[in-house]
C-alpha positions as CSV (number, residue, x, y, z in Angstrom):
1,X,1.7,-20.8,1.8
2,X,-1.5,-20.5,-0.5
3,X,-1.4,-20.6,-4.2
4,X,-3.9,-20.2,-7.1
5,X,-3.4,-20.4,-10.7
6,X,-5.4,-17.1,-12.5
7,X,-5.9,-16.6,-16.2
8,X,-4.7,-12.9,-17.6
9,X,-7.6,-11.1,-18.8
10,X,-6.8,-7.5,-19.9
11,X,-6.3,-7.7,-24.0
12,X,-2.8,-6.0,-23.6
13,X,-1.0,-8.4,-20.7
14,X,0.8,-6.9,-18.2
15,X,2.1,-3.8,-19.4
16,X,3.0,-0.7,-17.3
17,X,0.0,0.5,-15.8
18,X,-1.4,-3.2,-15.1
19,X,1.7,-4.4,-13.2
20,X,1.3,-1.2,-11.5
21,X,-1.6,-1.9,-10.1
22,X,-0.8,-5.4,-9.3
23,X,2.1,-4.1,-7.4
24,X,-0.2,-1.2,-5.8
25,X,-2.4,-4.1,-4.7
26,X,0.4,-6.8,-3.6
27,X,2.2,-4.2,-1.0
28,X,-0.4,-3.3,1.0
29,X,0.3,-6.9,2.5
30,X,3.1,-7.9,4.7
31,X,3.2,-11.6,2.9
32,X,6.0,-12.4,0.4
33,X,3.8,-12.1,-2.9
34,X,5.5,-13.8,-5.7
35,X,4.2,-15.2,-8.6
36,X,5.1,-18.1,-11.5
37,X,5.0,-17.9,-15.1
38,X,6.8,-20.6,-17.7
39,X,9.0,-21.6,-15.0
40,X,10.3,-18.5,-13.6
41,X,9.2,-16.6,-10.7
42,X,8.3,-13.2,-10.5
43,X,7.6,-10.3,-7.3
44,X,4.5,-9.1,-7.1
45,X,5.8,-6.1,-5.5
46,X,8.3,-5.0,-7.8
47,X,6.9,-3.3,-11.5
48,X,10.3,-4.3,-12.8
49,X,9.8,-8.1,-12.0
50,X,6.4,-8.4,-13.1
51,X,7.4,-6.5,-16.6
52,X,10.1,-8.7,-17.4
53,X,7.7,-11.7,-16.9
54,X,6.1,-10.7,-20.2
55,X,3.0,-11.9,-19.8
56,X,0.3,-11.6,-22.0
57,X,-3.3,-11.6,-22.3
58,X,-4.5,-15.5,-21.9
59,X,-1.4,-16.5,-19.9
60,X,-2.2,-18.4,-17.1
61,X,0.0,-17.3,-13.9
62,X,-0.1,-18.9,-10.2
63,X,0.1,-16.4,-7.7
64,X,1.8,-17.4,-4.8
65,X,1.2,-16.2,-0.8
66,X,3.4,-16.6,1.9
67,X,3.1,-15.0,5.6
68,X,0.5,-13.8,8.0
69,X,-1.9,-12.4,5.9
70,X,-1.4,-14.9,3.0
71,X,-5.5,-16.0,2.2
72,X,-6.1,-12.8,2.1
73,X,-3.7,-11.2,0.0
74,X,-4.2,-14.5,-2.8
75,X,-8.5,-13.0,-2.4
76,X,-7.6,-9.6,-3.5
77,X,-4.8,-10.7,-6.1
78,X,-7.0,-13.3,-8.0
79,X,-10.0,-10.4,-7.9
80,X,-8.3,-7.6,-9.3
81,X,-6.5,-9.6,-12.3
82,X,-9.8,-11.1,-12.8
83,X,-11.3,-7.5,-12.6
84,X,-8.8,-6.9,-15.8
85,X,-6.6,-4.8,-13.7
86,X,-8.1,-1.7,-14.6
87,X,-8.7,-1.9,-17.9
C-alpha cells in the first residue's frame, strides 16, 4: 500500500467533469484506488463516490494505492489533480 496526501487545485473542487476524469484516470489500474477526505473514504473509480465526498478547491485529500500496480497508479493520480484535472 502507497499513500500521498495532494492538495485540490481546480477553483471549482471536484465537480462532475473533474471526478470524471479522476475516475477515467484511476481504472485504467488494476489496484484498489481509494481515497480519504475528513475521515471518510472515497473510490477513486466510482464518480458517485468521489461526488459525494464534496471536496472543494484547497482540500487536502490522501490518495491511497493498493495492488500490483500501486506506485504507479499514486504517480499518475497525484499528477493529474495537480494538473487541475482538466481545468
Amino acid at each position: 500500500m502507497v499513500s500521498q496526501k495532494v492538495v485540490i487545485k481546480n477553483p471549482t473542487g471536484l465537480h462532475l467533469r473533474p471526478a470524471g476524469i479522476l475516475c477515467k484516470e484511476a481504472m485504467q489500474f488494476k489496484s484498489l484506488i481509494t481515497f480519504t477526505f475528513r475521515g471518510n473514504t472515497a473510490n477513486a473509480k466510482s464518480v458517485l463516490s468521489v461526488l459525494g465526498a464534496c471536496v472543494k478547491s484547497g482540500d487536502e485529500i490522501e490518495v491511497i494505492c493498493e495492488g500490483e500496480d500501486e506506485t504507479e497508479a499514486l504517480e499518475t493520480l497525484v499528477k493529474a489533480i495537480e494538473s487541475g484535472l482538466g481545468e
